[in-house]
Each structure stands twice: as structure tokens, then as C-alpha cells.
C-alpha positions in Angstrom: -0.8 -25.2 -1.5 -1.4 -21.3 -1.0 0.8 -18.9 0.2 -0.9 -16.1 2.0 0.8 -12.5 2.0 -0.6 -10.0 4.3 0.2 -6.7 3.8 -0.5 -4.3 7.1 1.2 -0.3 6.8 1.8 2.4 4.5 2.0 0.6 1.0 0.5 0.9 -2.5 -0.2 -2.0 -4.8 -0.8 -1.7 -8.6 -1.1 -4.7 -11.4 2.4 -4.8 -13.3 2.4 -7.1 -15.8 1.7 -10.6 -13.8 2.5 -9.5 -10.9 0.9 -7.3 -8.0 3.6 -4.8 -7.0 3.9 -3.8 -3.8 5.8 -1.0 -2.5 6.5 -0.3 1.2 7.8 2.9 2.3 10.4 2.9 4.9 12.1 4.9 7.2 13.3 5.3 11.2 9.8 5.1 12.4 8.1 3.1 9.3 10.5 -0.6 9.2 9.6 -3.3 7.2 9.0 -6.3 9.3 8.1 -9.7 8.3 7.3 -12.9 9.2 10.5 -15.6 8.3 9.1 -18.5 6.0 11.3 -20.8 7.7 10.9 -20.0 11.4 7.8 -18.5 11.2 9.7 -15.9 13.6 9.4 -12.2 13.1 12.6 -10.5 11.0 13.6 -7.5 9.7 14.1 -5.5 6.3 15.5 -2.8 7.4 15.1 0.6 6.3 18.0 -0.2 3.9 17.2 1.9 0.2 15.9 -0.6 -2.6 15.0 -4.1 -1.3 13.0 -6.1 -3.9 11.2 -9.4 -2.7 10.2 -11.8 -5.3 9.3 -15.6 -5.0 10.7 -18.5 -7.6 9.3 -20.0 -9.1 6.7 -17.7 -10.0 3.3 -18.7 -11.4 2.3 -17.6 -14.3 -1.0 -15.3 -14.5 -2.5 -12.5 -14.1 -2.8 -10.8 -11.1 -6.6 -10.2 -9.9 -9.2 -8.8 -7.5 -10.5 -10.7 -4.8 -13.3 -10.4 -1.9 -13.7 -6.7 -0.7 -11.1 -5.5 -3.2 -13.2 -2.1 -3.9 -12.7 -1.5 0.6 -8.9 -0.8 -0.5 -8.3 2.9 -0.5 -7.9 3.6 -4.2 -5.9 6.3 -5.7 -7.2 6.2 -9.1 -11.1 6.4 -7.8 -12.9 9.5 -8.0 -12.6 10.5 -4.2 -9.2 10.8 -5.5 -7.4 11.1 -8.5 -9.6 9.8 -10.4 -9.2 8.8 -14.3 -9.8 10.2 -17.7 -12.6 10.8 -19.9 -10.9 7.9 -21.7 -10.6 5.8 -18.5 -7.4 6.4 -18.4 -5.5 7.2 -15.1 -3.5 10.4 -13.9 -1.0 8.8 -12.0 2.3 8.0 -13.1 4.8 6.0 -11.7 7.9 8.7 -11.1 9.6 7.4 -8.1 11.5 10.2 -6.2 12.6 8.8 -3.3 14.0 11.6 -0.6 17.7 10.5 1.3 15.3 9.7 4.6 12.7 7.4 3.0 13.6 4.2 1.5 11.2 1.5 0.0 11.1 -2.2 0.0 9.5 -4.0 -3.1 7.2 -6.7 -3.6 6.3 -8.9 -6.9 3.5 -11.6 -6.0 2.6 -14.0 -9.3 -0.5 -14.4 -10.3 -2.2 -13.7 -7.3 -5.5 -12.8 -5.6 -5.8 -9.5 -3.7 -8.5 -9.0 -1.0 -9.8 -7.6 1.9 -8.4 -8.8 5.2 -9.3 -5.8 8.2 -11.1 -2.3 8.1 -9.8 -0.1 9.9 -11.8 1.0 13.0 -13.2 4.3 12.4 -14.8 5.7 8.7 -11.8 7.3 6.0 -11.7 11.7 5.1 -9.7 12.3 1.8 -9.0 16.1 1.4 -7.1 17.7 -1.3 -3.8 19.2 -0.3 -4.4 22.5 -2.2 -6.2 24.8 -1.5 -5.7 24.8 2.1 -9.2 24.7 3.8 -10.4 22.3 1.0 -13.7 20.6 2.0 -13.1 16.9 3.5 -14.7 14.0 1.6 -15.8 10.9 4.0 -15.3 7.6 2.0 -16.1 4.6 4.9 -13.9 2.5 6.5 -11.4 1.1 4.1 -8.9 -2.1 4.2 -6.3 -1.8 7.3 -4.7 -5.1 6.1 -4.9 -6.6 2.8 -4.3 -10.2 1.6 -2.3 -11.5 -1.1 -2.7 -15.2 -2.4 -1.1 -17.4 -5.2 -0.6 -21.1 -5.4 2.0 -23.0 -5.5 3.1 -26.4 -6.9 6.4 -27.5 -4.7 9.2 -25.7 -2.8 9.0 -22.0 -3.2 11.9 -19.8 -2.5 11.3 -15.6 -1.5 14.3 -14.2 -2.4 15.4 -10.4 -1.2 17.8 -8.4 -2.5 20.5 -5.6 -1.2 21.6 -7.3 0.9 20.9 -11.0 -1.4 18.9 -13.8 1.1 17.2 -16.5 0.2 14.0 -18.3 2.1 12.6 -21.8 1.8 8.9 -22.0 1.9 8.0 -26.1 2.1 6.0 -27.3 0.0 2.7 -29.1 2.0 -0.4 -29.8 -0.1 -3.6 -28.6 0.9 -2.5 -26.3 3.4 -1.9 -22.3 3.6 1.5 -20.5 4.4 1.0 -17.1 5.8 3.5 -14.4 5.9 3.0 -10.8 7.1 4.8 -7.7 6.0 4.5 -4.9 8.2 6.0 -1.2 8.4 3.1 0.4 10.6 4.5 3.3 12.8 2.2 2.7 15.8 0.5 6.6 15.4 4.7 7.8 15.7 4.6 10.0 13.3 3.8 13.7 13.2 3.5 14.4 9.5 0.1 12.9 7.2 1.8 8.5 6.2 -0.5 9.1 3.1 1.4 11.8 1.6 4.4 9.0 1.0 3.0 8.1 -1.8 3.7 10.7 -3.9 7.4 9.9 -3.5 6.4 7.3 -5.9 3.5 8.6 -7.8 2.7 12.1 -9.2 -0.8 13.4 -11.0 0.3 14.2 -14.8 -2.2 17.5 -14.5 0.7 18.8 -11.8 2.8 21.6 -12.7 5.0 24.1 -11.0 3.1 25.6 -8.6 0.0 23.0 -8.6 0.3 20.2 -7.6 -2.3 17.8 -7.5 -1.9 15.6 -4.2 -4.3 14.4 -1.2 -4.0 13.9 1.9 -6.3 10.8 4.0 -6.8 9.6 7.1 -8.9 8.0 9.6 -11.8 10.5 11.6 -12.7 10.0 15.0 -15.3 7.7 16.5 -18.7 8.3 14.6 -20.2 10.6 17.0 -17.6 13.1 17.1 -17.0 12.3 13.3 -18.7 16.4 12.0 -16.6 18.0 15.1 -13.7 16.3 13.6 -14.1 17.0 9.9 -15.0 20.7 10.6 -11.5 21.2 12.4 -9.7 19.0 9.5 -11.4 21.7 7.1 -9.9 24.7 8.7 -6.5 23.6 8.8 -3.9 21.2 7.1 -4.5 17.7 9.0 -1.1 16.2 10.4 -2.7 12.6 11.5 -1.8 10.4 8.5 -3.0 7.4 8.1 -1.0 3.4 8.1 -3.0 1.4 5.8 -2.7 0.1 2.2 -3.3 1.4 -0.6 -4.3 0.3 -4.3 -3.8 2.1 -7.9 -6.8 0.4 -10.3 -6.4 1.0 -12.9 -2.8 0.5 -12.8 0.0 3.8 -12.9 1.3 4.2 -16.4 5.0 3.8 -16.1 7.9 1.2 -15.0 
């Protein structure tokens, strides 16, 4: 049996160990919602601060890259951070969570991460500093991402803060999907990207320098130059919903 996660809003996934983490980021417009394993009905995380979502048992593995992988934004690629001449990356893992933002935590064993969606229109990435910085056009990238590990028998996702517990049945030769989901619905007035530097930071930054991005999706092809032209002139504030990857992985817990 499979289990399916689907991972649809403003989260970034990195390989830790056996696991793909997942971190959504959370506040009053940005809830993490997701499908119950039980009911199949939709439920709630909360915005509560620190909930961690692991499955038992887990699989052992390691995690890996599936179908389309490379369509997932991608901090560590060169429209972005980038790495090292030693391959290494620039991103730590140095989570400074503010009072109003909260995150919810994945671990999925040994799975398969892939390409579910695009989203509709092509992807600009611009550095943050200096202000006017040209706009870099990157495609379409993943709007939701898939997740997949097998399983054996009974599988329990178990969250924490407050502790719950959810059976997932055990039926052979079949699929259980189960969506998690913190999109704003365009709510925001502020650039969704830039969340997740409250859990990454470039090891280059210093006082007074920091190296950050913000990304985003342009307008319909035709008016795609108009677009990128404006973006260029001033500091955008339409941020982007979508999932995003660290590969290679953030050094760091």
C-alpha cells in the first residue's frame, strides 16, 4: 500500500536524514489544513506554534527524487542561492520564528517526492537587495508536490502540541491520499516567499547584507515583459503560495 502526501502552500522540503522534512508556515491568513486519515474529511492544524507530524511506523530509507522533481522551486539552484565551488550549499537551517508566524512540521520515511501541478503562469526570482535588482524568469514551477512511501500494515500519523493520533488502514494494493494545505487564497499583501527565511538564512549574510530573494508568479505570457519591467523598478508585494525544495539539503538541525 502507498500513502500519498500532497503538499499544496507556502512550504519548504529538504532531505534530513531518512526523512523529507517538511515545514509549513502558518499564520491568521496561512492555516494548515488537512485531509483526516480516518474520515477522509477536511481538519485543522491550527496556527498553533510547533506542530510536528510524523507517521509510525516509519520505513526505513532514504528519502528521494521522483518525476518532475527539478519543476520544484529550488533554493539551493543558481537562480537562487546557489552552492559552493565545493558544491556545497549557503543555506543554513537557523529557524527564527517571529511571535505571528508559527510552523507545522512534517517527517515522511523513505519517500518519493515529485511533481503533482504547475502553477498557471511562468516564475520571476529577484534579489531583495539592491532594490531595482533585474528579475530572473525561471518557468512555471510545482504548485503542489507529492509525497509517497509504502507501507506494510496499519500506519498511525501522529501530531503533536496538542498530542493526536490517526489510524491509516492498512489495504493492499491501493493508495491513501492526504493533503496538507496552508494556501492564503492571494490574502496576503506582503511577498509568501520571503517566509522562508524565518527558517533559513545565506551564511554570506552579514549586518547590513543580507542575502534573500523574493519570487513569484508573472502575469499571463503576453503581458509577462510589461510585468517584469514594473517588478524591476519597485520592490514586488505579490508573493507567491507554492512549495519549495532545498537540494542539496540546509546544513543544520
Amino acid at each position: 500500500m502507498k500513502i500519498e502526501i500532497i503538499l499544496d502552500g507556502i512550504c519548504l522540503s529538504y532531505k534530513y536524514g531518512d526523512f523529507w522534512r517538511v515545514v509549513f508556515f502558518c499564520d491568521a491568513t496561512h492555516e494548515a489544513n488537512f485531509d483526516n486519515p480516518a474520515t477522509g474529511k477536511p481538519a485543522s492544524l491550527g496556527n498553533g506554534r510547533d506542530r510536528n507530524v510524523t507517521f509510525d511506523p516509519a520505513p526505513n530509507g532514504p528519502p528521494s527524487e521522483g518525476n518532475g522533481f527539478k519543476q520544484i522551486f529550488n533554493m539551493s539552484e543558481e537562480y537562487a542561492h546557489g552552492v559552493d565551488p565545493n558544491m556545497e550549499p549557503y543555506l543554513n537551517v537557523a529557524p527564527n520564528i517571529p511571535s505571528d508566524l508559527q510552523f507545522v512540521q512534517l517527517d515522511i520515511p523513505n519517500a518519493i517526492m515529485a511533481l503533482k501541478t504547475t502553477t498557471k503562469n511562468e516564475y520571476w526570482v529577484q534579489p531583495i537587495e539592491p532594490a531595482g535588482h533585474p528579475v530572473t524568469l525561471i518557468g512555471r514551477v510545482a504548485s503542489t508536490v507529492s509525497v509517497t512511501f509504502d507501507v506494510t500494515g496499519v500506519t498511525k500519523m501522529k501530531v503533536t502540541n496538542p498530542a493526536q493520533e490517526y489510524e491509516i488502514p492498512y489495504k493492499p494494493n491501493t493508495t491513501k491520499t492526504i493533503s496538507f494545505n496552508n494556501d492564503c487564497g492571494n490574502l496576503c499583501h506582503d511577498n509568501d516567499f520571503t517566509y522562508l527565511y524565518e527558517w533559513l538564512e545565506d551564511r554570506r549574510s552579514s549586518p547590513g547584507k543580507e542575502y534573500r530573494f523574493f519570487a513569484g508568479q508573472t502575469l499571463d505570457r503576453p503581458t509577462a515583459i510589461k510585468s517584469l519591467r514594473k517588478l524591476e523598478k519597485a520592490s514586488p508585494t505579490y508573493g507567491n503560495c507554492d512549495p519549495a525544495v532545498s537540494e542539496p539539503p540546509p546544513t543544520g538541525p
